[in-house]
Residue, then its C-alpha position, 0 to 999 in steps of 0.5 A: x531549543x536551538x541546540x536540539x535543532x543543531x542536532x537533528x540539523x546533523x542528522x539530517x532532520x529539518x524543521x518540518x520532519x522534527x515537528x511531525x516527529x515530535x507529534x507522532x513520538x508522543x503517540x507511541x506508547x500508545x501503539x504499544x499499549x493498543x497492542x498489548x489489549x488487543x492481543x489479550x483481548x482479542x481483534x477488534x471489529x473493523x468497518x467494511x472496506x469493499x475494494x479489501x473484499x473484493x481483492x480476496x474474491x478476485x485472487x479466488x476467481x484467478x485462481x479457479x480460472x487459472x488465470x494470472x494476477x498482476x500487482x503495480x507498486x506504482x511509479x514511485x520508490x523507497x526513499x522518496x516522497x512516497x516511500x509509504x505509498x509503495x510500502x503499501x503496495x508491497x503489502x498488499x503484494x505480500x499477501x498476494x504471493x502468500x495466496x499465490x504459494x498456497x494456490x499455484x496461482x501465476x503473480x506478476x509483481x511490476x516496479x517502476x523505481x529500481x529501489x522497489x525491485x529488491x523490495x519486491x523481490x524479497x517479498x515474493x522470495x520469503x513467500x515461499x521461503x516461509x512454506x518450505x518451497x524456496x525452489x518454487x520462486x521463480x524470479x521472473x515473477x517480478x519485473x522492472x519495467x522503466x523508470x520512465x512513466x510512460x514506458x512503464x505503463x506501456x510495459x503494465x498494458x501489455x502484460x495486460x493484454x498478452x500475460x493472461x491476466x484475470x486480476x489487477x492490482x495497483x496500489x501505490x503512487x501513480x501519475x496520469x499513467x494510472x488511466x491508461x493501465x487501467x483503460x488496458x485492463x478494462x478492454x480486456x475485461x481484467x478485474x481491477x482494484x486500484x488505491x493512491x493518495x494524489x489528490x489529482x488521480x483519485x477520480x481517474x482511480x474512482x471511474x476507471x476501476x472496480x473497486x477503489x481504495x480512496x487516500x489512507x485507505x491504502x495504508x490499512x492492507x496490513x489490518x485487512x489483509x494480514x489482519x496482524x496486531x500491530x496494524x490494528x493498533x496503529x489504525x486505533x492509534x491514528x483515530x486517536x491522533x486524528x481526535x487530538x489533532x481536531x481538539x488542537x485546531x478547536x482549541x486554537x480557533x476558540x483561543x484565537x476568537x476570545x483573544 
């Protein structure tokens, strides 16, 4: 044991990070076999997610309108602490530049951390890239804002309030900054979904927008909206860490009160 801990120690791998590890590797297989029955049997049925829904018809009523949709990644960035908030964020985000390639709908991508900017960037790119139009990408459709909160909700509210926008988006790791865009967009009567994880911004999330996307709900973009085999499989396979992890704690506490 301590010559594994010296070796994820050179790798940068601390003690917490080798125990999470340890209990998702066990797991993967499992992803793998999840993923093979569902391609041959075909995708399984999901439980309604409203806010899912609801983005679909929004980009739709955008799209009639002609107005603009606008999506926030949120505050955070690649590498930090909510590397996996903003990967959901980018998600959604590709589905949207698919659906704005498709339509001619107007999207507006905003970032806060300069590491999301080549991320975005390429998202929106390879939407294009993938129909043939290339040419059609026009650069200027994602923004770095500020690295600055506050600065960067003020740069979101007033693309809010000048850009035309119909449809607001914002998913991703979010401070009190959260409240004030979405204010910005409610006095504008801009439909809104939003979607974090923080504990602390979830009833801000909850009154101030239209439809929300509460915790992990944010990471399941890609089995609603890409509706894409693998992101079934690892829904299914977190329902069965999920049972592993509750029998483990069932047993632990039984355990301990027989002792």
């Amino acid at each position: 044991m301590a010559f594994l801990a010296e070796i994820l120690g050179n790798l940068g791998i601390g003690a917490q990070q080798a125990l999470a590890l340890s209990l998702l590797l066990p797991f993967f297989p499992l992803l793998l076999l999840i993923n093979r029955r569902i391609r041959e049997r075909g995708r399984p049925p999901l439980r309604p997610v409203p806010a899912y829904q609801a983005l679909r018809d929004y980009l739709g009523e955008a799209t009639e309108s002609g107005e603009a949709v606008h999506v926030s990644m949120g505050t955070g960035g690649i590498g930090t602490a909510a590397t996996a908030e903003s990967l959901a964020g980018l998600m959604v985000l590709e589905h949207v530049a698919e659906h704005s390639e498709a339509t001619g709908l107007e999207s507006i991508a905003t970032v806060s951390d300069p590491s999301l900017l080549p991320a975005a960037q390429d998202v929106m790119r390879e939407a294009y890239a993938a129909r043939g139009y290339p040419q059609a990408y026009d650069p200027a459709s994602v923004r770095f804002i500020s690295p600055d909160r506050a600065a960067y909700a003020a740069g979101v509210m007033d693309i809010l309030g000048h850009d035309g926008v119909g449809c607001n988006v914002m998913i991703g790791s979010f401070g009190d900054e959260f409240l004030l865009m979405s204010e910005a967009g409610g006095r504008k009567e801009v439909r809104q979904v939003g979607g974090a994880t923080s504990p602390s911004i979830l009833p801000l999330l909850y009154v101030s927008v239209d439809h929300a996307l509460i915790g992990e709900e944010i990471f399941a973009a890609g089995a609603y909206l890409r509706r894409r085999t693998l992101h079934l499989a690892s829904l299914a396979t977190q329902d069965w860490l999920r049972t592993a992890i509750i029998l483990a704690i069932v047993i632990g506490v039984l355990a301990r009160s027989l002792a």
